[in-house]
N, C-alpha and C positions, 0 to 999 in steps of 0.2 A: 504494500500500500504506500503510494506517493506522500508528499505532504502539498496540503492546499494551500499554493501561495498564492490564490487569486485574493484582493480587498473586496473586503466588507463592508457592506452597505448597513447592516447593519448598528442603529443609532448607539448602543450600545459600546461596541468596538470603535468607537473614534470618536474624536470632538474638533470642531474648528469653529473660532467665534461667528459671529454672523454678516459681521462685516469683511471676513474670511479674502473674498478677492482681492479689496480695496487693499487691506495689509499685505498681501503678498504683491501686489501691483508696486506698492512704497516700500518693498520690502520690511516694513516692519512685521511679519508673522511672528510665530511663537519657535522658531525657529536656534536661537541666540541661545537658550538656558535649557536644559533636559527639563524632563517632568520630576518632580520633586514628592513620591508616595510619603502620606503622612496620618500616622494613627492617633486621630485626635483623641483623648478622654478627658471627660469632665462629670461630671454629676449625672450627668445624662446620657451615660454608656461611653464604647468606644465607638469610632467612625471610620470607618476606610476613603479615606481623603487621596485627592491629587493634586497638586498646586502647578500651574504652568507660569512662568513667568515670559510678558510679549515684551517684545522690541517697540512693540505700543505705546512702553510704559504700565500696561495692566497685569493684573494679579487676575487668573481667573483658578475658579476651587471648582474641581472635579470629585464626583463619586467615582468612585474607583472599579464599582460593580458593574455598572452603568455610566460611559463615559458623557451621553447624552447628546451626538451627532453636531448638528452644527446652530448653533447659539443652544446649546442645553449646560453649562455652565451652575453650576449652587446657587453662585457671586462672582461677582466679578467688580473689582474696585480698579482706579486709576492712584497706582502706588509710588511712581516715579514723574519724574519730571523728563527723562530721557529715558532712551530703550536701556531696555535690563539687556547686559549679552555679562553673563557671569556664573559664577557656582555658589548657589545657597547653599545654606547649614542651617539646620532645624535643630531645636533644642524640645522637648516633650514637657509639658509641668501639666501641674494636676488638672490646672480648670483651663486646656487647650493647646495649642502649639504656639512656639514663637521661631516665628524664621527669619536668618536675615540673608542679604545682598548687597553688595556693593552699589552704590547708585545714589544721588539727589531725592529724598521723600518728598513725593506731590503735596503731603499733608502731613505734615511735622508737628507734633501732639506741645513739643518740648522750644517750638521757635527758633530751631536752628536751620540756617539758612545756606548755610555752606557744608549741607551733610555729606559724605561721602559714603556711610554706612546705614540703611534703613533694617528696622526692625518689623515685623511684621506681625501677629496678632490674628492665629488662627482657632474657633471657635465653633465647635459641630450643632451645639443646641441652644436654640430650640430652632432654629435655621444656620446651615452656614453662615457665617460672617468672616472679613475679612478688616482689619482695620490697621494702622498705623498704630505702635505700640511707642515706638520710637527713632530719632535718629541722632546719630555719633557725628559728631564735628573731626572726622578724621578726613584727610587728604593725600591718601598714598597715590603712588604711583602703579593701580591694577588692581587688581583684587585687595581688599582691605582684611589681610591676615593678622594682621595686629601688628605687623612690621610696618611701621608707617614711611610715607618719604622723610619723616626727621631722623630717619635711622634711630628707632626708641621702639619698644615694645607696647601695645597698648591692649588694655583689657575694659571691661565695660559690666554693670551688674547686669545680668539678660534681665529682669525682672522690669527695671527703672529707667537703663543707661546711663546712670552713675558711674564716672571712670573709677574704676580702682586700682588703675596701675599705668602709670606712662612714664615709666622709669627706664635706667638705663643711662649713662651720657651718650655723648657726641658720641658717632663713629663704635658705638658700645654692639650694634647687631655684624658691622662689617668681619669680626673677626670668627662670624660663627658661618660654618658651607650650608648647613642645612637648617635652614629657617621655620620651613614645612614643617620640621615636627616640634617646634615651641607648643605646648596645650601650657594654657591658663583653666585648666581645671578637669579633672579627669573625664575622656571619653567626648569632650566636646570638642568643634572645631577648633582648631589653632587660633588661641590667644581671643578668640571672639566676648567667650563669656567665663564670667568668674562663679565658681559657684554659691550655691546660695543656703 
């Protein structure tokens, strides 16, 4: 027996927003950031979540069971100010997920206007929800791993966005080869969040 590698039509097996053409015409599709599975729990069970992040700038939240064809979406919020093209990190806490990205926050809970790192704020019941939790006044040069362009380490509370560590002097990351594996707290992304 073969295997079927014809696509599927159906609604379930795929998702594309609804304005679908339009982004791919502008090249902003969802194209830039992989799909990001995420098991939400809160008070009100767990949820088999999918987060996509567009070159749109949008956050759209996927059932995972049921991806829901083309504009079938949870949510879908405008979370950036410029396309997302990066690697989130999801962090799990009791009451939802929080994920972040490198990128400009469209909607900055905290007033900062030069963010480079947005926090995200993901939420199964009693509807998905998707909201801006926070953003970091950091300015690296790529991916914001806590290695900032001041050559410093930088951490952040995932809860608040409370820095708690931007230590380190001058010139203090140059003498280390492998940056990648700094954790500022067991099991989580590089230097992103400090535990709690």
């Amino acid at each position: 027996m073969g295997l079927d590698l014809k696509p599927s039509t159906d609604p379930r097996d795929f998702f594309a927003p609804t304005d679908w053409k339009a982004l791919d015409d502008s090249d902003l599709d969802l194209g830039g950031v992989n799909a990001l599975p995420l098991d939400v729990s809160d008070p009100g069970g767990k949820t088999a979540l999918l987060l996509a992040l567009g070159k749109d700038g949008k956050a759209y939240l996927l059932d995972r069971t049921s991806l829901g064809g083309i504009g079938g979406a949870r949510a879908v919020e405008r979370v950036a100010r410029n396309a997302i093209i990066t690697a989130p990190a999801a962090l799990p806490t009791q009451n939802g997920s929080l994920v972040a990205f490198e990128g400009s926050g469209a909607s900055c809970p905290n007033r900062v206007s030069t963010a480079g790192l947005t926090v995200l704020k993901i939420e199964a019941h009693p509807a998905p929800k998707i909201s801006t939790a926070w953003c970091g006044d950091i300015r690296g040069r790529g991916a914001p791993v806590g290695a900032e362009g001041d050559d410093r380490l930088h951490g952040f509370r995932a809860d608040t966005g409370a820095p708690v560590f931007a230590g380190g002097g001058p010139q203090g990351l140059r003498r280390l080869m492998h940056r990648k594996v700094l954790v500022a707290g067991a099991g989580y992304s590089p230097s992103m969040w400090a535990s709690l």
